[in-house]
GULO-250985 format. One record per residue: residue in three letters; residue number from 1; x, y, z of N, C-alpha, C in turn. Coordinates in nm, 4 decimals. Atoms other than C-alpha are relative to their C-alpha. Layout:
<miros>
+-----+-----+----------+----------+----------+----------+----------+----------+----------+----------+----------+
|   r |   k |     n_c1 |     n_c2 |     n_c3 |    ca_c1 |    ca_c2 |    ca_c3 |     c_c1 |     c_c2 |     c_c3 |
+-----+-----+----------+----------+----------+----------+----------+----------+----------+----------+----------+
| ALA | NUM |        X |        Y |        Z |        X |        Y |        Z |        X |        Y |        Z |
...
+-----+-----+----------+----------+----------+----------+----------+----------+----------+----------+----------+
</miros>
This chain:
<miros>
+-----+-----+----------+----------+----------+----------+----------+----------+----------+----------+----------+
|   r |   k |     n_c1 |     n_c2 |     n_c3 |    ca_c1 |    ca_c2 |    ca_c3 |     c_c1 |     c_c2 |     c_c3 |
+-----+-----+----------+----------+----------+----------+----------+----------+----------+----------+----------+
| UNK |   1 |   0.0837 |  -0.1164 |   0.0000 |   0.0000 |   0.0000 |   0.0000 |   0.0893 |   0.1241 |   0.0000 |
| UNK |   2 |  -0.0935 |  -0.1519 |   0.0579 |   0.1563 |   0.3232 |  -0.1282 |  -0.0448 |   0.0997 |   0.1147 |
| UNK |   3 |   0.0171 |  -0.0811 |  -0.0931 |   0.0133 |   0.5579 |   0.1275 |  -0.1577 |  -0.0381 |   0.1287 |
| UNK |   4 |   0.0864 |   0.0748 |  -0.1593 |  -0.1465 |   0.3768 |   0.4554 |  -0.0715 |   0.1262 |   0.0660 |
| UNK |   5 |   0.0864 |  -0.0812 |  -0.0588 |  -0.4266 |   0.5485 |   0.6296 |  -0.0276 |   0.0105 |   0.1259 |
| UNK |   6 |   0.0040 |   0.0046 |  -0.1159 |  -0.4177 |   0.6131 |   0.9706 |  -0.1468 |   0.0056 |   0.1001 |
| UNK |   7 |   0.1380 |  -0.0512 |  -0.0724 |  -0.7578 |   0.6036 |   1.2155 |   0.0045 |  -0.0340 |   0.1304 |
| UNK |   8 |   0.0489 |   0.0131 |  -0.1665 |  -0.8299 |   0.6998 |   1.5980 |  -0.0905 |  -0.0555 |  -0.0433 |
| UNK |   9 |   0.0923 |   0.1146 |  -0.0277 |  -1.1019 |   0.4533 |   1.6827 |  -0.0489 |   0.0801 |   0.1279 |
| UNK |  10 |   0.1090 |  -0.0298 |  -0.1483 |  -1.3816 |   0.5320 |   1.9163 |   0.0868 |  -0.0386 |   0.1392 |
| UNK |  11 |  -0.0741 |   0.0713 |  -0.1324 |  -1.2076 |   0.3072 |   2.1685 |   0.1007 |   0.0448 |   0.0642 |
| UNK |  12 |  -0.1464 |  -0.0834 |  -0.0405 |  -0.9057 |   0.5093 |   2.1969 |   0.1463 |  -0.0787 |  -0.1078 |
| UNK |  13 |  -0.0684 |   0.0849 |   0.0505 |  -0.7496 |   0.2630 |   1.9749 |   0.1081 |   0.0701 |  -0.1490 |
| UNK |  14 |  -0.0492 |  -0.1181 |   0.1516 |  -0.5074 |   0.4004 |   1.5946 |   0.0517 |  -0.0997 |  -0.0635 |
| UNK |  15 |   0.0004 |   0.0658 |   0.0758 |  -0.5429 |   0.1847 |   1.3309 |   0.0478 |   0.0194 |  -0.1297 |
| UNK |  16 |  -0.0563 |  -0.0603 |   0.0912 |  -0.3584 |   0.1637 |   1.0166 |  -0.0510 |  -0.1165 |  -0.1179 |
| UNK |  17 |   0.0405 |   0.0701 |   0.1414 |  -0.4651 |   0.0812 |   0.6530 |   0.0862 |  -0.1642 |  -0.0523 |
| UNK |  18 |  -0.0639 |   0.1105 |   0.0181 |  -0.1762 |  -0.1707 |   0.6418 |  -0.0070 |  -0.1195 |   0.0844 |
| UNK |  19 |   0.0006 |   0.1120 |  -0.1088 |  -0.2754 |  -0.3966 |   0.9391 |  -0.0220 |   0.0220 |   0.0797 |
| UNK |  20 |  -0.0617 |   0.0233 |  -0.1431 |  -0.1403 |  -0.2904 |   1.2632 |  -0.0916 |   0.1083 |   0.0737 |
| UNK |  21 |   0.1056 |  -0.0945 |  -0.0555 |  -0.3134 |  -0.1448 |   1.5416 |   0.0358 |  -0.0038 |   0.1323 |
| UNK |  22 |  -0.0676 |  -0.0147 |  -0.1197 |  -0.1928 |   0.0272 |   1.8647 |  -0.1399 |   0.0384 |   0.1152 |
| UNK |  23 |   0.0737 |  -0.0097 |  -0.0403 |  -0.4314 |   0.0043 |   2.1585 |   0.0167 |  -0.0073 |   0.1542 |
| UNK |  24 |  -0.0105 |   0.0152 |  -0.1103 |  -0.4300 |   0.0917 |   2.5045 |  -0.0813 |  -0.1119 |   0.1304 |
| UNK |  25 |   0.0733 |   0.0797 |  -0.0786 |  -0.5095 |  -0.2092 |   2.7511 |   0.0174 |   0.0314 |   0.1419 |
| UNK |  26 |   0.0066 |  -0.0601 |  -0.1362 |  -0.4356 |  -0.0316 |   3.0889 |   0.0857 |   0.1269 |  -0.0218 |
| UNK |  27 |  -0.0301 |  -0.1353 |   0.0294 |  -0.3377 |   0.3346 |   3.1442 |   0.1852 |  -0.0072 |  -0.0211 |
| UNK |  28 |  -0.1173 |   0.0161 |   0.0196 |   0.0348 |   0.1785 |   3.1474 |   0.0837 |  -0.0618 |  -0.1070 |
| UNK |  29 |  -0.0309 |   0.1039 |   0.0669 |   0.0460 |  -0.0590 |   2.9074 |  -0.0745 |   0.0289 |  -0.1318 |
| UNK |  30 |   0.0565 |  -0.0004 |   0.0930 |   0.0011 |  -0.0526 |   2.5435 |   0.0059 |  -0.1042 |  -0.0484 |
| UNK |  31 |   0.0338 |   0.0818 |   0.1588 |  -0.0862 |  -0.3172 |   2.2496 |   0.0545 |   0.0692 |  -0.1037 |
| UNK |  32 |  -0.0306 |  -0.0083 |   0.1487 |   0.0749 |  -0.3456 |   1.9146 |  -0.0118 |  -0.0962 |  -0.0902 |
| UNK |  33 |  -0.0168 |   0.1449 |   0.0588 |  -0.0214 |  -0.6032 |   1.7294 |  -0.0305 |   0.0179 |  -0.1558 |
| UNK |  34 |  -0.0701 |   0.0258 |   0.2045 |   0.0104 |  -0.7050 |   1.3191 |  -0.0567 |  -0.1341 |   0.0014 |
| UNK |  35 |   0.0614 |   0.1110 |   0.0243 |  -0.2269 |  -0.9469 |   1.2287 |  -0.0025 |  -0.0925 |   0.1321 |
| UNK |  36 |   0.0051 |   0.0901 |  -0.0947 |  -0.1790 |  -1.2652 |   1.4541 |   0.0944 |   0.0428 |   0.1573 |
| UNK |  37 |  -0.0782 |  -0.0386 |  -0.0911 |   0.0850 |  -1.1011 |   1.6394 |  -0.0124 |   0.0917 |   0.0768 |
| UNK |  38 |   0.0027 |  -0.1075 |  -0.1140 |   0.1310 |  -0.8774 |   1.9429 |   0.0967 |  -0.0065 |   0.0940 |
| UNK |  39 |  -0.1266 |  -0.0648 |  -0.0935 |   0.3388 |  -0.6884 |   2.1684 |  -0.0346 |   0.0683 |   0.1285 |
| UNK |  40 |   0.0484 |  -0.0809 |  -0.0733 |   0.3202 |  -0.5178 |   2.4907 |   0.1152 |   0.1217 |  -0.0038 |
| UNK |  41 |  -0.0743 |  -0.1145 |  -0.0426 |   0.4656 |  -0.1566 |   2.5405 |   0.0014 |   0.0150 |   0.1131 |
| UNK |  42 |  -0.0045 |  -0.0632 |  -0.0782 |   0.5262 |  -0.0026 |   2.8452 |   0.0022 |   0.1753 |  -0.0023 |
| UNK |  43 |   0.0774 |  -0.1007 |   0.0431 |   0.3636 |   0.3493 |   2.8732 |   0.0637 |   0.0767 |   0.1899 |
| UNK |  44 |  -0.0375 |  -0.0640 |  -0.1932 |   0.5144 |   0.6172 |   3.2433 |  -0.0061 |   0.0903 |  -0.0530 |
| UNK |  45 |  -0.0399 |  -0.1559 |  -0.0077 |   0.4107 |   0.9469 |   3.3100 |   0.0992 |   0.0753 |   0.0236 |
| UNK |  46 |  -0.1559 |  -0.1105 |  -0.0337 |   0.6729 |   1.2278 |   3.3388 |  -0.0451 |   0.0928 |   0.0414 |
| UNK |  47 |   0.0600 |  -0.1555 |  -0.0508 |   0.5442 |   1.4838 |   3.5886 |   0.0247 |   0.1016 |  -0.0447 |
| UNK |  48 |  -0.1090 |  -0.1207 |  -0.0281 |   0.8414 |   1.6851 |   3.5982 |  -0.0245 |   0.0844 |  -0.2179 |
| UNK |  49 |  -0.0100 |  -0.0853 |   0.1108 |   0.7958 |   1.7343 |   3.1891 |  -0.1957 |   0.0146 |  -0.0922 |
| UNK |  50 |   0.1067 |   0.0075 |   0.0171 |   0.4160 |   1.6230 |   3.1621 |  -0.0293 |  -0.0440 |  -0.1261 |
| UNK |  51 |  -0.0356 |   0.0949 |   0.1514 |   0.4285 |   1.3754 |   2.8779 |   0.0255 |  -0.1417 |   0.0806 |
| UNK |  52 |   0.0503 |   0.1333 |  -0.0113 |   0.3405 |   1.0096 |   2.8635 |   0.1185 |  -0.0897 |  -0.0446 |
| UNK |  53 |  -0.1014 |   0.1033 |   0.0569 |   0.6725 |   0.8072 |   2.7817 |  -0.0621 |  -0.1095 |  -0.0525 |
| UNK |  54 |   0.0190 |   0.1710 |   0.0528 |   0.6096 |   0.5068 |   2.5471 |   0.1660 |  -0.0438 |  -0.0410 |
| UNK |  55 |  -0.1219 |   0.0264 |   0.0274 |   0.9262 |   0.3080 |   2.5709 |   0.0021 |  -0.1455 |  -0.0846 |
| UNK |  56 |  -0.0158 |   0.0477 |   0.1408 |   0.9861 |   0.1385 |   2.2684 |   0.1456 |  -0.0774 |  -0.0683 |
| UNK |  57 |  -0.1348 |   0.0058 |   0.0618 |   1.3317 |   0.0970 |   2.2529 |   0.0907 |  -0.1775 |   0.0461 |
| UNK |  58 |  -0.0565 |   0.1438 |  -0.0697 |   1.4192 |  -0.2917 |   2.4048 |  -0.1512 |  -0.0796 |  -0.0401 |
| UNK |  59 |   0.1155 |   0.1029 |   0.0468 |   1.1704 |  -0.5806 |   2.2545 |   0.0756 |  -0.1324 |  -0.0490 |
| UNK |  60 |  -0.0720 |   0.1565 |   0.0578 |   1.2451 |  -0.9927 |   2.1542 |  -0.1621 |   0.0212 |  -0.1226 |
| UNK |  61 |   0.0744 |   0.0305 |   0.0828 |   0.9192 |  -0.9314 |   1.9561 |   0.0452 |   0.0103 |  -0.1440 |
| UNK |  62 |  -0.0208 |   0.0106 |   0.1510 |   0.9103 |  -1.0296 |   1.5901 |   0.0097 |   0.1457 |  -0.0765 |
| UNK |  63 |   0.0534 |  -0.1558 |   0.0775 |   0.7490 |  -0.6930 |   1.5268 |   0.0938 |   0.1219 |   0.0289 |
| UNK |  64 |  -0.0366 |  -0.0710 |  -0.0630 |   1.0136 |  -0.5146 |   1.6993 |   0.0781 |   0.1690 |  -0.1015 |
| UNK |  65 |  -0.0789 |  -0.1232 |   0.1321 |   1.1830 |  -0.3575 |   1.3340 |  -0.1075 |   0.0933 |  -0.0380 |
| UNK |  66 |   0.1311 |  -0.0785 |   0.1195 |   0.8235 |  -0.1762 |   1.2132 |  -0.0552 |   0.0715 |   0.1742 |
| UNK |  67 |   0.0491 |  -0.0271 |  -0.1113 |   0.6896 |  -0.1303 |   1.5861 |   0.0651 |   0.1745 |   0.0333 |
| UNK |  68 |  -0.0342 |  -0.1261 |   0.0012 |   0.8985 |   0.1896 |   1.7022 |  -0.0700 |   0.1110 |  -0.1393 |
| UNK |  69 |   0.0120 |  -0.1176 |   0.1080 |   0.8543 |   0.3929 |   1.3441 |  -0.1873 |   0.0188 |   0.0147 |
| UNK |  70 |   0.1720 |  -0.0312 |  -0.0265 |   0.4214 |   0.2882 |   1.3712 |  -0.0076 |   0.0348 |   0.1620 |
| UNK |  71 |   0.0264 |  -0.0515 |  -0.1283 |   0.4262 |   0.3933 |   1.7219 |   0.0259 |   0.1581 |  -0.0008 |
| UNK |  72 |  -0.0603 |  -0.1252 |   0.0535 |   0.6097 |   0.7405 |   1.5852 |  -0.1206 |   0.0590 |  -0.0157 |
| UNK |  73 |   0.1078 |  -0.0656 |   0.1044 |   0.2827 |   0.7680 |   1.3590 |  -0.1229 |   0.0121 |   0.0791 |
| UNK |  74 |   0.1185 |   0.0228 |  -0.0716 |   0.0605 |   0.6683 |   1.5786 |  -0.0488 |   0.0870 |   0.1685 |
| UNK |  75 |   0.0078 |  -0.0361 |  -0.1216 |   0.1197 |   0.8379 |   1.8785 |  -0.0755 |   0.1979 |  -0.0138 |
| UNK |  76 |   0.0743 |  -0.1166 |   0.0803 |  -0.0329 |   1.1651 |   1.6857 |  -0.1656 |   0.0013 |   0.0193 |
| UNK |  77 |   0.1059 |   0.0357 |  -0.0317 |  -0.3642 |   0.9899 |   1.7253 |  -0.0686 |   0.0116 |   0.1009 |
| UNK |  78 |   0.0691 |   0.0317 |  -0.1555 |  -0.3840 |   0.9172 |   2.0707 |  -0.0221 |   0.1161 |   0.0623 |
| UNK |  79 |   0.0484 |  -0.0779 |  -0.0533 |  -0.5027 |   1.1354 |   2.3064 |   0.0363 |   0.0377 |   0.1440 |
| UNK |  80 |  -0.1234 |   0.0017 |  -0.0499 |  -0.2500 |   1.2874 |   2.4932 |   0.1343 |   0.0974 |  -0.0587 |
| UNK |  81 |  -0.1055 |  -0.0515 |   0.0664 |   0.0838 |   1.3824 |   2.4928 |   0.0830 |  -0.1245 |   0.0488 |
| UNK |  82 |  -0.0986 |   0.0685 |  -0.0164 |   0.3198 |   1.1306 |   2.4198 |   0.1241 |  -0.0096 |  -0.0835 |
| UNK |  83 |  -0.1206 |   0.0131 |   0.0402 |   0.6702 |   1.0433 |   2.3424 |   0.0375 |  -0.1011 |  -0.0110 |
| UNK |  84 |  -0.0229 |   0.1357 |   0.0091 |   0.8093 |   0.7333 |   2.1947 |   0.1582 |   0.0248 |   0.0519 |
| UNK |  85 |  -0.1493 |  -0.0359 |  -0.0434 |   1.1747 |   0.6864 |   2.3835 |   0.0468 |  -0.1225 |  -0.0675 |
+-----+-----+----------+----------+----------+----------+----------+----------+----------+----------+----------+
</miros>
């Protein structure tokens, strides 16, 4: 797909034309999953700068090469302020 379409979801959820879909399952913890597959993130507030860390950067998941850059795109969606580290 030449130019993938991004969509917030009622649910809070940000879905993309190519598959994958990032979804919060507790206020700490995110979902990333790609068809059959899935991942968990880890998601910490930052008082001191007031921004939502999604840390992104350490994974054994399969998805771990595409995961960071759709979390980049996606984090535009959500609702919030966040930062992928």
């Amino acid at each position: 797909m030449i130019n993938p379409q991004l969509q917030a979801r009622a649910d809070g959820a940000v879905s993309c034309s190519d598959g994958w879909v990032v979804r919060f399952i507790a206020p700490d913890l995110l979902e990333y999953s790609q068809g059959q597959a899935a991942c968990l993130v880890n998601v910490r507030y930052e008082a001191s700068v007031r921004e939502q860390r999604i840390y992104a950067s350490e994974s054994s998941s399969e998805l771990f090469p595409q995961l960071r850059e759709h979390l980049q795109t996606a984090v535009r969606h959500l609702k919030g302020h966040y930062v992928v580290v």
